[in-house]
N, CA, C and O atoms as a GROMACS GRO file, in nm:
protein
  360
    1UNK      N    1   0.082  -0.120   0.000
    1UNK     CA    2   0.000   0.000   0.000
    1UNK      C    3   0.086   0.126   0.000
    1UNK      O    4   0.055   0.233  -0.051
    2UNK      N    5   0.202   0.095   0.066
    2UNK     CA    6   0.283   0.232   0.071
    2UNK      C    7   0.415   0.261  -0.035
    2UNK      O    8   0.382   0.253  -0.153
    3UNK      N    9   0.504   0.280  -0.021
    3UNK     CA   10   0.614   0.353  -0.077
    3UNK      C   11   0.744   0.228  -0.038
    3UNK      O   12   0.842   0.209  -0.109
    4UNK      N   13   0.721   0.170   0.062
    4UNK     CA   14   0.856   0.097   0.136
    4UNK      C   15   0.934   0.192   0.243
    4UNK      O   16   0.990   0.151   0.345
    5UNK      N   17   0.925   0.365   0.188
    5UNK     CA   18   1.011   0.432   0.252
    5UNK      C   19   0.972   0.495   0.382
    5UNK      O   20   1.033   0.587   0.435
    6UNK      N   21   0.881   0.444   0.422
    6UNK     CA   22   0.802   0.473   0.585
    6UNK      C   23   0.744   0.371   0.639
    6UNK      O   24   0.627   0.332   0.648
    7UNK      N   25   0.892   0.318   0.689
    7UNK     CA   26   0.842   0.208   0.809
    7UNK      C   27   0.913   0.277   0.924
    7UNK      O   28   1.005   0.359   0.924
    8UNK      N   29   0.827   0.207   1.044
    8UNK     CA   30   0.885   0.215   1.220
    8UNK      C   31   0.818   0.344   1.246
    8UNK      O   32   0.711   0.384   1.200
    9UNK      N   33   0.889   0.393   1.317
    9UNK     CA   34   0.863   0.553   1.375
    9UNK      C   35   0.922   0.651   1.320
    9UNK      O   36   0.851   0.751   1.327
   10UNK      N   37   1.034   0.674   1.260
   10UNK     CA   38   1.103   0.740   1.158
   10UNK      C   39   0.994   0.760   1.006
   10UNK      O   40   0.991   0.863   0.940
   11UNK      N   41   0.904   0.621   0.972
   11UNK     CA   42   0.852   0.632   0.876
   11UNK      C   43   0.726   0.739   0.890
   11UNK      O   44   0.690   0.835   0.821
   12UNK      N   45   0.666   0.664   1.036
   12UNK     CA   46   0.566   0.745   1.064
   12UNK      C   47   0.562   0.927   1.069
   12UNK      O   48   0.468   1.004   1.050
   13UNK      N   49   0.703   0.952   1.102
   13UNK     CA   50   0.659   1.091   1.114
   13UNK      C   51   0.732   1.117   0.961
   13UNK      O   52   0.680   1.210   0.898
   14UNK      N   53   0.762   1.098   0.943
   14UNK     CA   54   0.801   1.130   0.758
   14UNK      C   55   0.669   1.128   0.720
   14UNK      O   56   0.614   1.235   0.696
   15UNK      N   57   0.603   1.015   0.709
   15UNK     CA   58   0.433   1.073   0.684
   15UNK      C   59   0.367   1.207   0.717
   15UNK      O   60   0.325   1.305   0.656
   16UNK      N   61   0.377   1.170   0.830
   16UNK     CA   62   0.291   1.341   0.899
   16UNK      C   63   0.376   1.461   0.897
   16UNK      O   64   0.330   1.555   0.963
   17UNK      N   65   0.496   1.484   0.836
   17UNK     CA   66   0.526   1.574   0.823
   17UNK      C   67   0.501   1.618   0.686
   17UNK      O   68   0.492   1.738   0.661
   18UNK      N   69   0.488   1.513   0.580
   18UNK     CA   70   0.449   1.504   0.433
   18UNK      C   71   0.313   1.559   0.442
   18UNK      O   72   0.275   1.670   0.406
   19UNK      N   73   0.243   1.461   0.498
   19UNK     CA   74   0.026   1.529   0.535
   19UNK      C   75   0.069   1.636   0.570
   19UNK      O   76   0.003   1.711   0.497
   20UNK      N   77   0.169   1.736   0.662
   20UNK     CA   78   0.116   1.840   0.699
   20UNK      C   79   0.132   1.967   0.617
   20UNK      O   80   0.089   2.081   0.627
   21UNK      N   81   0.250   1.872   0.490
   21UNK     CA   82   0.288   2.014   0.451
   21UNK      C   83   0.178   1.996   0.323
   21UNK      O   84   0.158   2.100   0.260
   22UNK      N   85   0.119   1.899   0.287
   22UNK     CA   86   0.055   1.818   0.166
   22UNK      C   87  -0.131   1.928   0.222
   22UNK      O   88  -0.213   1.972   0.141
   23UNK      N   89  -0.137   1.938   0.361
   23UNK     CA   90  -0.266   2.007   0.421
   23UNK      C   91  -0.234   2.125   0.409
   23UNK      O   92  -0.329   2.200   0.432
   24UNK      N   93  -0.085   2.205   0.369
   24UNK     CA   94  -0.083   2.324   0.387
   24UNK      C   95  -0.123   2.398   0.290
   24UNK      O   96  -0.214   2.480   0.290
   25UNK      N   97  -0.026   2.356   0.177
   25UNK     CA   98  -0.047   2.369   0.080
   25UNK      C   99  -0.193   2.365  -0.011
   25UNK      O  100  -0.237   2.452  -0.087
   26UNK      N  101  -0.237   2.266   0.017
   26UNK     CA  102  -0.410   2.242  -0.044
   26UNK      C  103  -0.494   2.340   0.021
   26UNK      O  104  -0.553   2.438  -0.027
   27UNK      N  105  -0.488   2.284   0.167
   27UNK     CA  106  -0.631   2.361   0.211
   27UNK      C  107  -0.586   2.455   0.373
   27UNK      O  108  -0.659   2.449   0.472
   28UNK      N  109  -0.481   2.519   0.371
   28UNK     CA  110  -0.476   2.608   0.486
   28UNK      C  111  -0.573   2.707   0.496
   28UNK      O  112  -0.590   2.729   0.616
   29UNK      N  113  -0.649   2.783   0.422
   29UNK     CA  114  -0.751   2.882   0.424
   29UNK      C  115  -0.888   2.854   0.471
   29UNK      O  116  -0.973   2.924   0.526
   30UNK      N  117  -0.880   2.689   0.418
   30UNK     CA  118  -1.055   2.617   0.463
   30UNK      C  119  -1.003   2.574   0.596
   30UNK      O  120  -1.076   2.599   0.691
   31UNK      N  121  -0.881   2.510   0.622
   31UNK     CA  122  -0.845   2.426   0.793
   31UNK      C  123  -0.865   2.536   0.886
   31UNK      O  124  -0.940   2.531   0.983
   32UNK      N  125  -0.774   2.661   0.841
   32UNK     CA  126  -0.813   2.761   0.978
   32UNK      C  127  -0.975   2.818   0.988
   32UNK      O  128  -0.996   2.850   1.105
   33UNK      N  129  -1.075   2.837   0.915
   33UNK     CA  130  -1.172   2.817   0.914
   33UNK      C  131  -1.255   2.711   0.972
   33UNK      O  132  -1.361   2.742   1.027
   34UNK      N  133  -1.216   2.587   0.966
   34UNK     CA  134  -1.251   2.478   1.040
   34UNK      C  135  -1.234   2.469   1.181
   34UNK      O  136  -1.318   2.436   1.264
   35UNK      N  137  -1.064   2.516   1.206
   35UNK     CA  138  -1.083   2.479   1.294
   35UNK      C  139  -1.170   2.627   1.436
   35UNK      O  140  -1.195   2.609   1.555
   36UNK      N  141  -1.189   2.728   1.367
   36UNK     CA  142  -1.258   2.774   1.466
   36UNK      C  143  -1.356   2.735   1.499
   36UNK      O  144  -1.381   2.767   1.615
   37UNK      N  145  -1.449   2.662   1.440
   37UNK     CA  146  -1.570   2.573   1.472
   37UNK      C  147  -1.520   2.443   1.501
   37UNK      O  148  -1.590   2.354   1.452
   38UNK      N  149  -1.418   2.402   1.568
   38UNK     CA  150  -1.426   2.292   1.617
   38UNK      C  151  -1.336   2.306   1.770
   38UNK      O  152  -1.298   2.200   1.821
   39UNK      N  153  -1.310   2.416   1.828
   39UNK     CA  154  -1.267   2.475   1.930
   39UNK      C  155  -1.385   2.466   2.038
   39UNK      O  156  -1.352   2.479   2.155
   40UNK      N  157  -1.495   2.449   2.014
   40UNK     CA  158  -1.598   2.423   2.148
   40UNK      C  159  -1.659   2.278   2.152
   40UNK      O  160  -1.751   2.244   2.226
   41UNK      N  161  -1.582   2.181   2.045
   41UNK     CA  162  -1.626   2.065   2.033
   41UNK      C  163  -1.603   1.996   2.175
   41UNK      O  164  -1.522   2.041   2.256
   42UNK      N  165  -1.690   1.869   2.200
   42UNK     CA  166  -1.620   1.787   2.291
   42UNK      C  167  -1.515   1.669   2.279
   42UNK      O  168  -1.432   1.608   2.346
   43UNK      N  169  -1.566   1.674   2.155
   43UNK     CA  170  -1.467   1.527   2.116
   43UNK      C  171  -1.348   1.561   2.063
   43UNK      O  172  -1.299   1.488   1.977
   44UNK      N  173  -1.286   1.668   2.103
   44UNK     CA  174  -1.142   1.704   2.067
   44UNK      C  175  -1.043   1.600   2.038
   44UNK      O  176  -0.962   1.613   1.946
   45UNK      N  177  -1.049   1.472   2.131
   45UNK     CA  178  -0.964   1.368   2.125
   45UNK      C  179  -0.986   1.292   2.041
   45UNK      O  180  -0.893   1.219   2.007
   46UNK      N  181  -1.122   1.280   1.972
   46UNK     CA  182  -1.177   1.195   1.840
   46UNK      C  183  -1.115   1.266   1.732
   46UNK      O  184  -1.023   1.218   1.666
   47UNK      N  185  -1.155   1.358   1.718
   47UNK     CA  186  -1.115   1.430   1.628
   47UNK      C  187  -0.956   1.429   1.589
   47UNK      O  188  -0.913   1.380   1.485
   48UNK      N  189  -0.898   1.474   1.663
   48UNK     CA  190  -0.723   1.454   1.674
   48UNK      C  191  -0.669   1.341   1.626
   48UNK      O  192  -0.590   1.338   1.531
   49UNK      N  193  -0.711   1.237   1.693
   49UNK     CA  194  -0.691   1.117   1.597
   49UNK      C  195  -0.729   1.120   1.475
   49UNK      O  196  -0.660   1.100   1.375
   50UNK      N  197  -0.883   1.157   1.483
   50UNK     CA  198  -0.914   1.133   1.350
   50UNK      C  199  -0.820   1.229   1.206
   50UNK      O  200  -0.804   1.217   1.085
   51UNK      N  201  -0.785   1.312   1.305
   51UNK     CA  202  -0.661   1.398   1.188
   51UNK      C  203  -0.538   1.385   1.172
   51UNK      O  204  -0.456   1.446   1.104
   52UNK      N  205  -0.526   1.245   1.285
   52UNK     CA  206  -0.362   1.200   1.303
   52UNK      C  207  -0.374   1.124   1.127
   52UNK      O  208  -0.336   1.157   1.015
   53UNK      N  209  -0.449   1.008   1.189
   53UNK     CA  210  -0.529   0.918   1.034
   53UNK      C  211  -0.489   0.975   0.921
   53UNK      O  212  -0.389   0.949   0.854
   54UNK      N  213  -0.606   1.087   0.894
   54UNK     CA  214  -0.585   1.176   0.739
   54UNK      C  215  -0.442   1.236   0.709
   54UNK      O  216  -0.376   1.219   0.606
   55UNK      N  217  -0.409   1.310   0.820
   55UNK     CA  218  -0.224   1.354   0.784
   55UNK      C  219  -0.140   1.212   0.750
   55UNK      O  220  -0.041   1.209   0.677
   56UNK      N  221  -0.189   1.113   0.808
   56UNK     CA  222  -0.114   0.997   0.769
   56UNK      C  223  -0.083   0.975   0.648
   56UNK      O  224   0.019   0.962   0.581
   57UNK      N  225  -0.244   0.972   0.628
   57UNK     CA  226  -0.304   0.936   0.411
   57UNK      C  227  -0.264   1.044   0.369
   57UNK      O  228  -0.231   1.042   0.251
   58UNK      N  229  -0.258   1.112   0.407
   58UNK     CA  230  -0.226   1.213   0.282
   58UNK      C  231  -0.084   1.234   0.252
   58UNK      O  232  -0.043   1.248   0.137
   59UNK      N  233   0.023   1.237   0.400
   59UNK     CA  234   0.156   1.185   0.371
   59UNK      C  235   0.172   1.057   0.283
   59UNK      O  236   0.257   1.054   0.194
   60UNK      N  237   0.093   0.956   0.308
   60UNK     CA  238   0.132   0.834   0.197
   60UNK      C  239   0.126   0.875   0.078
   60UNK      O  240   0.217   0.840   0.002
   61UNK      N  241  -0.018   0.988   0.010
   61UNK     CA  242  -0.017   0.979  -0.135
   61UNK      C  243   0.057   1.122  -0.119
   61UNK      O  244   0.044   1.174  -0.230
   62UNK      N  245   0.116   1.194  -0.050
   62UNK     CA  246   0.152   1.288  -0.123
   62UNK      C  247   0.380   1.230  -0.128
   62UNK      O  248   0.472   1.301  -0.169
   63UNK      N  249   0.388   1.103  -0.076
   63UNK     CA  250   0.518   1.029  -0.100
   63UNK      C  251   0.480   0.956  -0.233
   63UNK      O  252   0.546   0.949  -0.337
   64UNK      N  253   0.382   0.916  -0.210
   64UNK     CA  254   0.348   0.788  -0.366
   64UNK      C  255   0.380   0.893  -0.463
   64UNK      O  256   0.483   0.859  -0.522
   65UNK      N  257   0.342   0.992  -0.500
   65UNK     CA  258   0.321   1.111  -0.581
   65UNK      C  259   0.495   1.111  -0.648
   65UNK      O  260   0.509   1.165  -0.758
   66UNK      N  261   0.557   1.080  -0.613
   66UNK     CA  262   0.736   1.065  -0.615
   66UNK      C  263   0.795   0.938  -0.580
   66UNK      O  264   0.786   0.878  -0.472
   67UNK      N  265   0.858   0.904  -0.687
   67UNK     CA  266   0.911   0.752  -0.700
   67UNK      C  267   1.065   0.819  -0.610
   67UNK      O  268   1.103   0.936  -0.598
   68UNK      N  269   1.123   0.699  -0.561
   68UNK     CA  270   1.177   0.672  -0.472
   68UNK      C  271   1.326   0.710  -0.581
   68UNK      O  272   1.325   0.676  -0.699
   69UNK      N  273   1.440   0.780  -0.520
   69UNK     CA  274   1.566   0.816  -0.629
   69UNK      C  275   1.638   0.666  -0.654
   69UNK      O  276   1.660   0.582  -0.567
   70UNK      N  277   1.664   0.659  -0.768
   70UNK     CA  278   1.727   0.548  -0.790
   70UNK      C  279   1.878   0.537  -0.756
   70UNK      O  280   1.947   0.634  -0.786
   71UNK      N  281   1.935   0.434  -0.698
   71UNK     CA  282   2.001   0.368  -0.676
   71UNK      C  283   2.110   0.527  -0.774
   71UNK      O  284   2.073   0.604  -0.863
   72UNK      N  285   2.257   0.513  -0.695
   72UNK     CA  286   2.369   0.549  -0.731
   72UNK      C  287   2.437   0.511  -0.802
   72UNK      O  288   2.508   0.428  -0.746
   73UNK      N  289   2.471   0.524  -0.941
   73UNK     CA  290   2.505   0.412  -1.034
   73UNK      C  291   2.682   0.328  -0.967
   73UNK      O  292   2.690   0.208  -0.939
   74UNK      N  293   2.777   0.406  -0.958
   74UNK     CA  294   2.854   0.379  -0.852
   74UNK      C  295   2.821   0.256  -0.766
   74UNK      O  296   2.853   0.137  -0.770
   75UNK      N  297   2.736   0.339  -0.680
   75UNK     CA  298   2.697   0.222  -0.570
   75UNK      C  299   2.641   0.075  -0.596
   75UNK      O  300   2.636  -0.021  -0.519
   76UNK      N  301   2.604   0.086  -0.720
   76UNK     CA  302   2.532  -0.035  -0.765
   76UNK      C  303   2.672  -0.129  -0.807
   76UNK      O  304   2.696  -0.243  -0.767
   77UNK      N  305   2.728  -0.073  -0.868
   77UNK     CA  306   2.890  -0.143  -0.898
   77UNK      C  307   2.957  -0.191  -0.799
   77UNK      O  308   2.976  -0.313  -0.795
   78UNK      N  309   2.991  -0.136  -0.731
   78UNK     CA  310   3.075  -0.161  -0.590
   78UNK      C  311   3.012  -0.227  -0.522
   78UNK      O  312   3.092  -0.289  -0.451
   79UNK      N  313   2.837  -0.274  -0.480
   79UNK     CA  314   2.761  -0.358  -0.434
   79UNK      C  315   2.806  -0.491  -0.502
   79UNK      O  316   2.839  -0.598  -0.452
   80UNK      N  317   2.795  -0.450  -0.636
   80UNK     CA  318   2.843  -0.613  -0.717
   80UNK      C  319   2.942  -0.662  -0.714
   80UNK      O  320   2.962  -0.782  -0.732
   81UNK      N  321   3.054  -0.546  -0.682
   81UNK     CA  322   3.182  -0.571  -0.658
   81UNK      C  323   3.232  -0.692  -0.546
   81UNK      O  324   3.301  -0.793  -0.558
   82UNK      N  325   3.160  -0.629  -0.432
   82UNK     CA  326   3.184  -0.635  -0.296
   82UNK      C  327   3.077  -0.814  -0.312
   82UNK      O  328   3.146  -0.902  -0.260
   83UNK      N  329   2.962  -0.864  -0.357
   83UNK     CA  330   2.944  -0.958  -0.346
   83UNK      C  331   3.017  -1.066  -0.427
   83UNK      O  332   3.023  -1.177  -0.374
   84UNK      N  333   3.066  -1.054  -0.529
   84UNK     CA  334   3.186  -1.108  -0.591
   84UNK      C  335   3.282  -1.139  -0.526
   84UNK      O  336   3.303  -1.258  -0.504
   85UNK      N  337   3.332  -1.081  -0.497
   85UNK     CA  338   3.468  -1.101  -0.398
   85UNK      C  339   3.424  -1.222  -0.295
   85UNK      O  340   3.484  -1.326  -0.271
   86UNK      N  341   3.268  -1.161  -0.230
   86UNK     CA  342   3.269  -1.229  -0.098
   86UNK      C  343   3.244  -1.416  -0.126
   86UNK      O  344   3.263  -1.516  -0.056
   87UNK      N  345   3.201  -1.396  -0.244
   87UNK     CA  346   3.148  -1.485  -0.349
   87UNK      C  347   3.271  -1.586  -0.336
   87UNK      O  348   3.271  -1.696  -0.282
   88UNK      N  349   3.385  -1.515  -0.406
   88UNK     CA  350   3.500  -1.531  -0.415
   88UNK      C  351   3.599  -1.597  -0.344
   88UNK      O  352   3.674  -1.686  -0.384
   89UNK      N  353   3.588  -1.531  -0.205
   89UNK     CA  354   3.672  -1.634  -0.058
   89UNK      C  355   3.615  -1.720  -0.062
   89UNK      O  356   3.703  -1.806  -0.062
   90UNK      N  357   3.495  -1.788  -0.068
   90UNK     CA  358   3.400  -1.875   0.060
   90UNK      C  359   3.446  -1.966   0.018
   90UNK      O  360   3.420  -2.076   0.067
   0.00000   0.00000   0.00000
């Protein structure tokens, strides 16, 4: 479902920092609007989650949105290098 590049807790907030800038960009003019009507709510804590969630999704598609940089051509050599060799002793 995801990218590969947000796993653990490192992944997680790479997400929500992606949703937040992915919410800024789109809809900062309608959110601060929102949220003044949701300042006398009770379910503040529903809600919060429920916007942990969406910053989540929206960090996922706004990472999907960008393929992952490919490999270092270098590095790909010297990977092959280095298993050759090891190839090599055993």
């Amino acid at each position: 479902m995801g990218t590969g590049r947000a796993g653990g807790v490192g992944g997680r907030a790479v997400l929500l920092a992606a949703g937040i800038a992915e919410l800024a960009v789109g809809t900062i003019g309608t959110a601060l609007g929102e949220v003044r009507g949701l300042l006398g709510r009770s379910d503040l804590a529903e809600l919060a989650a429920d916007a942990e969630q969406d910053l989540l999704a929206r960090g996922r598609l706004a990472l999907d949105r960008f393929p992952a940089p490919a490999p270092a051509h270098l590095e790909v050599l010297a990977r092959r290098a280095m298993r050759r060799r090891s190839g090599d002793d055993s």
